[in-house]
Each structure stands twice: as structure tokens, then as C-alpha cells.
C-alpha positions as CSV (number, residue, x, y, z in Angstrom):
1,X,0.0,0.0,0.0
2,X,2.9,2.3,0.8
3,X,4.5,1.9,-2.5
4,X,0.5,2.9,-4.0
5,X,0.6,6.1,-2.4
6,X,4.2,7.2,-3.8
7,X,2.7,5.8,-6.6
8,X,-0.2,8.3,-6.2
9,X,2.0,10.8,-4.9
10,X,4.4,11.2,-8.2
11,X,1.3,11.1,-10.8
12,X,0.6,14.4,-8.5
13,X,3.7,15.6,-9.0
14,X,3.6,14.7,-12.6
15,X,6.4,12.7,-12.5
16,X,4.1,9.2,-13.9
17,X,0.9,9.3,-16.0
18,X,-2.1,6.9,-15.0
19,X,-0.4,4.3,-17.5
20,X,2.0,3.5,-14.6
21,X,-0.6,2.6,-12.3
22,X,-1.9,-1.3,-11.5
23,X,-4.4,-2.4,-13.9
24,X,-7.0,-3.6,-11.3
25,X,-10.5,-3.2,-11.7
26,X,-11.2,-3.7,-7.7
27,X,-8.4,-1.2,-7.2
28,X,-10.4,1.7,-9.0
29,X,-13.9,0.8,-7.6
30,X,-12.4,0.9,-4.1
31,X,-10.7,4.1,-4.8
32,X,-14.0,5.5,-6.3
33,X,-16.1,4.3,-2.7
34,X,-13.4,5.3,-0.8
35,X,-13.5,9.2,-2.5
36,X,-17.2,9.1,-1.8
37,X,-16.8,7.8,1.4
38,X,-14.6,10.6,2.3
39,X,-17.1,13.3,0.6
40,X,-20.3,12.1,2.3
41,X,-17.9,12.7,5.7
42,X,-16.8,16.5,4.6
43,X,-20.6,17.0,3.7
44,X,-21.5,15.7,7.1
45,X,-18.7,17.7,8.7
46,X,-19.7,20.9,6.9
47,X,-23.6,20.3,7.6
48,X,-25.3,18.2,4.6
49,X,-28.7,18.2,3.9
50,X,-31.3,16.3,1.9
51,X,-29.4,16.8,-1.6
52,X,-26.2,14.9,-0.4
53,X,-27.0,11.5,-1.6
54,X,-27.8,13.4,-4.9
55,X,-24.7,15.2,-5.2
56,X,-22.7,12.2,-4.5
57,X,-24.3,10.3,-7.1
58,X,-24.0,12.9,-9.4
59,X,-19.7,13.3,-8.2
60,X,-19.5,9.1,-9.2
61,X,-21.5,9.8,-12.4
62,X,-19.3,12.5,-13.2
63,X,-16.0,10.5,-12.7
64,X,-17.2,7.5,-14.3
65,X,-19.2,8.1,-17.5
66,X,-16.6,10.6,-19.0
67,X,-13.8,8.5,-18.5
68,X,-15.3,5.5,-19.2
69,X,-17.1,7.2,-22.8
70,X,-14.3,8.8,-23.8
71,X,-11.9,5.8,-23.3
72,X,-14.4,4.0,-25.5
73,X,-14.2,7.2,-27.9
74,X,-10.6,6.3,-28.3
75,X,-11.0,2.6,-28.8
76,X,-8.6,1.8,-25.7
77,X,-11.3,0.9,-22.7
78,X,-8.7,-1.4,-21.2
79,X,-7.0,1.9,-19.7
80,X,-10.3,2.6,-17.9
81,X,-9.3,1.1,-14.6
82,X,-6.1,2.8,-14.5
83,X,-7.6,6.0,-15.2
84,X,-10.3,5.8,-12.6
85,X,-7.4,5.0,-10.5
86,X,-5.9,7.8,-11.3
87,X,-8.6,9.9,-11.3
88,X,-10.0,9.1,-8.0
89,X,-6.6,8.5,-6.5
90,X,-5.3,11.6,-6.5
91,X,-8.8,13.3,-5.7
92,X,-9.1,11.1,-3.0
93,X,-5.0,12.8,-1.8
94,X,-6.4,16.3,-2.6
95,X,-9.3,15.8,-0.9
96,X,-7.4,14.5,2.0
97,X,-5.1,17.6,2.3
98,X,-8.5,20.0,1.7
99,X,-10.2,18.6,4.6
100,X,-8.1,20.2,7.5
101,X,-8.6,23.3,5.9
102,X,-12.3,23.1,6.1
103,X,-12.3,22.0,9.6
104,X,-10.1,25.6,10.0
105,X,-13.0,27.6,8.8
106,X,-15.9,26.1,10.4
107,X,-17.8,27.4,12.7
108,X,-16.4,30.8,11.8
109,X,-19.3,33.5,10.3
110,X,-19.1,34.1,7.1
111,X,-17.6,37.4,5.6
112,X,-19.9,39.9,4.8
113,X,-19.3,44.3,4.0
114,X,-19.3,44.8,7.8
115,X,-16.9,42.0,8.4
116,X,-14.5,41.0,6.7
117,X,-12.8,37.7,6.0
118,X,-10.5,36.3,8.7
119,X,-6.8,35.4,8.2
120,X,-8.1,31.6,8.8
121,X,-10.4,32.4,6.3
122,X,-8.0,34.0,3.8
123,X,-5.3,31.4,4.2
124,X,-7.8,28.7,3.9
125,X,-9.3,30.7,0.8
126,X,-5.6,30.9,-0.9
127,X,-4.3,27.3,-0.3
128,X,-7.5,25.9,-1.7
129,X,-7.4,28.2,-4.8
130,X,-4.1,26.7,-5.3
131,X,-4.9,23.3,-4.5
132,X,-7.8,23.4,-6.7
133,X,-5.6,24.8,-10.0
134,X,-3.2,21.8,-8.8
135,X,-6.1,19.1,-9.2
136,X,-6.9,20.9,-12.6
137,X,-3.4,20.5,-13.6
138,X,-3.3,16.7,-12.3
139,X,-6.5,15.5,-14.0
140,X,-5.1,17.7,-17.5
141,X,-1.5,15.6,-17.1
142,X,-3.9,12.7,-16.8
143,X,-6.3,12.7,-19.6
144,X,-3.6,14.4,-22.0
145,X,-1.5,10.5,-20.8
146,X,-4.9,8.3,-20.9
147,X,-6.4,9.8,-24.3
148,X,-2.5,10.6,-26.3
149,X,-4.3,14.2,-26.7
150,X,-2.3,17.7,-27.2
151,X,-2.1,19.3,-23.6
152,X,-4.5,21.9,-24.4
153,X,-6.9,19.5,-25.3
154,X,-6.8,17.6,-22.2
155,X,-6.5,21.1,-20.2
156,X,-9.9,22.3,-21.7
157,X,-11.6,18.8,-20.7
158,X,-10.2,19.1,-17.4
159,X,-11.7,22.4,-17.0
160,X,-15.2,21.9,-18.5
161,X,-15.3,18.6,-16.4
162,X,-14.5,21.0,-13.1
163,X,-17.0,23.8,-14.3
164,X,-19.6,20.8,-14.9
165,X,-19.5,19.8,-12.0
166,X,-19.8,22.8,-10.1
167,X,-22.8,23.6,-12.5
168,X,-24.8,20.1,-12.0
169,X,-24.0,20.5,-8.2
170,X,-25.8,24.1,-8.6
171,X,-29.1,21.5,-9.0
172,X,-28.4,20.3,-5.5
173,X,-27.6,23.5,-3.4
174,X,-26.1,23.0,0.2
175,X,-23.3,21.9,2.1
């Protein structure tokens, strides 16, 4: 398992592509439970409501279909369990390293004209920008490996898989 997460840990770095990880079907499901797993528990942390078991439907829709369709697209579905274990993987790491940060902010009110944001607030604002244009540039290194597309290409999927995501979740407001 160690040798998995420095695995993990150099496709985030992108020092490997998802070609270099196992080729287990088990290995990608349990990553893809295991990311939802961890979701469900920052959504109950935060305060979920009614829409959660939607939205997490909707987050394993979203990380499955594409991959899967657009594997198909390309005639090679036998990467599909690597890329879903690089997909969820490395989600599953970012997530990890996002989660103290959201336990920093809550609890704290949010900022508003009269108050503004606290440093907490700011820090945790900054690091998650930056963790978030990190993900974008993990998933782009991965797709661009798992389709053999030009960078750009697999940037601009990257992105319109991130702003579809926020965009469905928009149908499920809350936590």
C-alpha cells in the first residue's frame, strides 16, 4: 500500500501518468467508494442536507461516464481502470489535504461588508485556490497521458469537467 501512495504521490507531481498505475478493476472501484466515502464525511462535517445522496451520485456519475465514454471514444477501454485509478486517487489525496482546511473555517461566520474575511479564512481561501488549479493540472496531465491528446486539449476537458461539476451540483444546493 505504501509503494500505492508514492505511486499516487508522483502522478501528482507529474512525474508518472495513469499508465504507470496497477491495472485492477477492484483497485479503481475501491478508490472511487473510498472518495465518496470521504465526501459524504466532509458534507456531514460541513452540515449536509437532503441533496447529499444526490450530489454524491452525481460526483460518481461525473468521474465515471466521461472516462469510461471517452476511453471508449478512443478505442482503448482497457485503460479505464487505470484512469479511474488515477482519477480518484489523486482526488481522494487532494481531498485528504483540503479537509483540514475546512475544519479551520468552520464554525467561523461568514464574511460579509461589515466584516471581513478572517486570516483563517484567507489562508484557507488561498491554499485551496491553489490546491484546486493543482487538481486541474493533475486531472489535464492525466487525460492528456490516458487519451494521447495535445495538452490543451486535455487542459480544456479538465476544465469543462470542473466547471460541470460545479454547474450540476448548482441543482443540489447546500453543504
Amino acid at each position: 500500500m505504501n509503494s500505492f501512495i508514492r505511486q499516487l504521490w508522483a502522478l501528482c507531481l507529474l512525474r508518472t501518468g495513469p499508465q504507470d498505475m496497477p491495472v485492477t478493476p477492484q483497485l479503481a472501484t475501491q478508490l472511487v467508494i473510498a472518495l465518496v466515502l470521504l465526501q459524504v464525511g466532509a458534507s456531514l462535517m460541513l452540515g449536509a442536507d437532503d441533496a447529499l445522496a444526490a450530489r454524491m451520485l452525481l460526483s460518481v456519475f461525473l468521474l465515471v461516464v466521461p472516462a469510461w465514454w471517452l476511453l471508449g471514444l478512443k478505442r482503448t477501454p482497457e485503460r479505464l481502470p487505470q484512469t479511474l485509478t488515477a482519477l480518484a486517487g489523486t482526488s481522494l489525496l487532494i481531498s485528504m489535504i483540503m479537509l483540514p482546511l475546512s475544519a479551520l473555517v468552520i464554525g467561523l461566520p461568514p464574511p460579509t461588508a461589515e466584516t471581513p474575511p478572517t486570516g483563517a479564512q484567507m489562508f484557507a481561501a488561498l491554499v485551496t485556490f491553489a490546491l484546486l488549479a493543482w487538481k486541474l493540472s493533475i486531472d489535464t496531465h492525466i487525460w492528456r497521458n490516458a487519451l494521447e491528446v495535445p495538452r490543451a486539449l486535455a487542459m480544456a476537458l479538465a476544465l469543462v469537467l470542473f466547471l460541470g461539476e460545479i454547474a450540476l451540483n448548482q441543482l443540489f444546493p447546500g453543504a
